[in-house]
N, C-alpha and C positions, 0 to 999 in steps of 0.2 A: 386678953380682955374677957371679961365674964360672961357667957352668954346666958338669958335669962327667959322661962316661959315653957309654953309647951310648943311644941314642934306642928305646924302650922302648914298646910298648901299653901303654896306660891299664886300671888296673886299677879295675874300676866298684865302689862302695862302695854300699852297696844301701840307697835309704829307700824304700821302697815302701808303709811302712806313711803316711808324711803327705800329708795332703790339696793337692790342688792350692793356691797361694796366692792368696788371693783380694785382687786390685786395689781401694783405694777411692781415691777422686778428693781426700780429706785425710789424712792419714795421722796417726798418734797423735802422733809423734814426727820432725823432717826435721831434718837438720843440711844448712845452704847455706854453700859458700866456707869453711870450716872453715882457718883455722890456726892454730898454737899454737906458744909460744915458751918454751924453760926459757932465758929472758936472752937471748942472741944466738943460742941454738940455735934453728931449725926444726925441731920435730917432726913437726908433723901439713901435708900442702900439699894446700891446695883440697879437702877433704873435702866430699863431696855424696853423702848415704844417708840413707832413708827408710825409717821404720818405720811397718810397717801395724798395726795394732789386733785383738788376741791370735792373734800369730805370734811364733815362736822367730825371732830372728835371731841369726847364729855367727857371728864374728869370729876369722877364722885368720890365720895368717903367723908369720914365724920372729920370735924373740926382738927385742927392742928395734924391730919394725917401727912402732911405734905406733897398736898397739889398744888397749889397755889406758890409756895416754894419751887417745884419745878416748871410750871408756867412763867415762874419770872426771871428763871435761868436760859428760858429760848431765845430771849433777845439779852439776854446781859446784864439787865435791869440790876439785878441781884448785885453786881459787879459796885454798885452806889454807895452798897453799906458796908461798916467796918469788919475786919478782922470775920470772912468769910472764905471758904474757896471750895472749890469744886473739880471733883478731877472725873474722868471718864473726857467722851466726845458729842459733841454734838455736831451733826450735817446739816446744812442748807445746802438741798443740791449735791451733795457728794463732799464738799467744802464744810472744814471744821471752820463752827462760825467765832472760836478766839482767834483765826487770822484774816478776821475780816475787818476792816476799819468800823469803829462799833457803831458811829455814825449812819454810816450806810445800810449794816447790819439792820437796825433798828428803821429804817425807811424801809426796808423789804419785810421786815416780822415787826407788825403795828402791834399795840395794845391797848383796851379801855380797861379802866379799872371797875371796880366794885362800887365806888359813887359818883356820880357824873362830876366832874373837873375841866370845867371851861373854864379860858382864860379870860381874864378880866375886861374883856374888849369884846367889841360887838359882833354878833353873828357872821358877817361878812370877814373880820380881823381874826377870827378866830380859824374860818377854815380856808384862809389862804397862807395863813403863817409856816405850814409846813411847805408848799409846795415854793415858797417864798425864798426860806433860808439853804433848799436844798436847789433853790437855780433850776426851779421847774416851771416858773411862769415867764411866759414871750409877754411882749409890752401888744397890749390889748388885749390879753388875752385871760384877763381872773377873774372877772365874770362870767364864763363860762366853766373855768376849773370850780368857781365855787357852786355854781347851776350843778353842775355835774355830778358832782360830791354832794348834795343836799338833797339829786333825786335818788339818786344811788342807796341813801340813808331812809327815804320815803321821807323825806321830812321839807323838801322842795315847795309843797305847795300850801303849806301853815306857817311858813317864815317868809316865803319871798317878796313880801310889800314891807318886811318889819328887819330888813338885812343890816343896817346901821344901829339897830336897837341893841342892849345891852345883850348879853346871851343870857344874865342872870334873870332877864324876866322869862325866862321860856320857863313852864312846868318841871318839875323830874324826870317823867318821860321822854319829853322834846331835851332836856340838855343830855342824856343821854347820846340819844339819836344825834347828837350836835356832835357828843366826841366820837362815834361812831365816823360820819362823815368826816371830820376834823383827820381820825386814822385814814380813810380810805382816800383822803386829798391827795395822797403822795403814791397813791399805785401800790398797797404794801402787797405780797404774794402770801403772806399768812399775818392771822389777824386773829392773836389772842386776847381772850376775855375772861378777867377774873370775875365772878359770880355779878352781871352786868343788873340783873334783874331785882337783887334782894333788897334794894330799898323802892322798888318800886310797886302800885299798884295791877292789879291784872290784867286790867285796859292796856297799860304801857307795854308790860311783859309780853301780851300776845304781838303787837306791834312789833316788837324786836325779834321774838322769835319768827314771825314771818319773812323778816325782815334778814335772818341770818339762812332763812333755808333760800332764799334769793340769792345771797350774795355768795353762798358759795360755788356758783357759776364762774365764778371771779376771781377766787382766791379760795385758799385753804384754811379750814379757822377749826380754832383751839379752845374750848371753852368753858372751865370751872366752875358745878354748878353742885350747891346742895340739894337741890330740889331734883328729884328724882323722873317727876312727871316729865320737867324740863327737859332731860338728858332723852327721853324717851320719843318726845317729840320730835326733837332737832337733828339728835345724834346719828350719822351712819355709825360709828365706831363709841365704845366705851370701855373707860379702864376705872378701876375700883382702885383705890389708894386707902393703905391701913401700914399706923406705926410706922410712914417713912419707908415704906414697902410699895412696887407695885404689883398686887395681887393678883389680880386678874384684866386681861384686855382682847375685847373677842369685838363682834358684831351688837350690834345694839339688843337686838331681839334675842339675840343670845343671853345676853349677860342679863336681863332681866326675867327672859321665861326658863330657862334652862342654865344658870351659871354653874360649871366647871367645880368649883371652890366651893368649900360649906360657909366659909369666912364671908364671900359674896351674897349667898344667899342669906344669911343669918342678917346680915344690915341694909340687903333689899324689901327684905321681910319686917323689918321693925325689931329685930330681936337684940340687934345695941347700937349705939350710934346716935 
């Protein structure tokens, strides 16, 4: 890809509020030798990334690089669409997740997508339906899983008089924060997000970003974002995706004040992408 301009200082993007990241010797989550195929295309080539266990990981790069193609290979998602396949391994836990039943699979590794998608039912039907179909509520007891799930979310106490109401009348931001909660009904241990933010306002965005440096006390989450600032805020770890390549994947502060790669720096910088 062409790079274009004059050669510029690095302008540093500030995380000083996240903790060092701490190394464990297994990691929650490793994808080995990763690639992926839509039919005769190469998407994804040799992907190798490790996730550690409740760390924010950010996945950047320009449009069509294929992050979002491998965030929807972590849980199988990918698995939906035609004439696809992927060969390398993926671990949950030490455990390749194509011999896990995909059902369950995907109750341990949640996802929101990129525009909020409540179902068609109200606030309340909405975030007990997972914990529902997987035989996770005792009789008395989904008032409380869905209490649970809605403060978890920060969103407990602007819906809790309105839980019968449609979920469609919540704002952008609140249905958001709906399938946020609606994921974490089910206890998932990782909780990926493809770009959750870009249709929303700033008011909302900060909410969620607050909202995910929370919850990673809880769970391990994954989260695809164009927005650079974003990645900087939230992120212990980041990895830069170019060309269905992963490029570069270090420490946050890393990859934004000092990246490894000229390829890194050139699209941290503005210089393409």
């Amino acid at each position: 890809m062409a790079v274009t301009g004059t050669q510029t200082p690095m302008t540093p993007i500030s995380t000083e509020h996240k903790a060092p990241v701490a190394q464990s010797s297994t990691p929650k989550m490793r994808a080995s030798n990763v690639n992926f195929y839509y039919g005769d295309f190469k998407a994804l080539h040799d992907i190798n990334l490790s996730f550690e266990a409740n760390r924010i990981t950010a996945l950047i790069g320009p449009s069509g690089c294929g992050k979002s193609t491998f965030l929807r290979n972590l849980n199988r998602i990918n698995e939906t669409l035609r004439n696809t396949r992927i060969e390398g391994e993926i671990t949950l836990d030490g455990e390749n997740i194509l011999d896990k039943d995909v059902t369950e699979l995907r109750r341990r590794v949640g996802m929101v997508f990129q525009r909020p998608n409540p179902f068609p039912k109200s606030i309340f039907e909405n975030i007990i339906y997972g914990p529902k179909i997987n035989g996770m509520v005792k009789r008395g007891t989904a008032m409380e899983v869905v209490e649970k799930s809605l403060r978890r979310a920060a969103l407990w106490d602007e819906v809790k008089d309105k839980l019968q109401e449609s979920a469609y009348a919540l704002s952008g931001g609140q249905q958001q924060r709906l399938c946020i909660a609606r994921a974490l009904a089910v206890d998932p241990e990782i909780l990926l997000l493809d770009e959750p933010c870009s249709a929303l306002d700033p008011i909302a965005t900060a909410k969620i970003e607050d909202l995910l440096i929370t919850l990673k006390e809880q769970c391990t989450i994954v989260i695809v974002t164009h927005n650079m600032q974003q990645a900087a805020r939230v992120a212990d770890t980041t990895g830069f995706f170019l060309l269905g390549k992963l490029i570069e994947h270090d420490k946050t502060d890393l990859i934004f004040k000092t990246p490894a790669r000229k390829e890194t720096e050139d699209y941290i910088t503005g210089r393409f992408g």
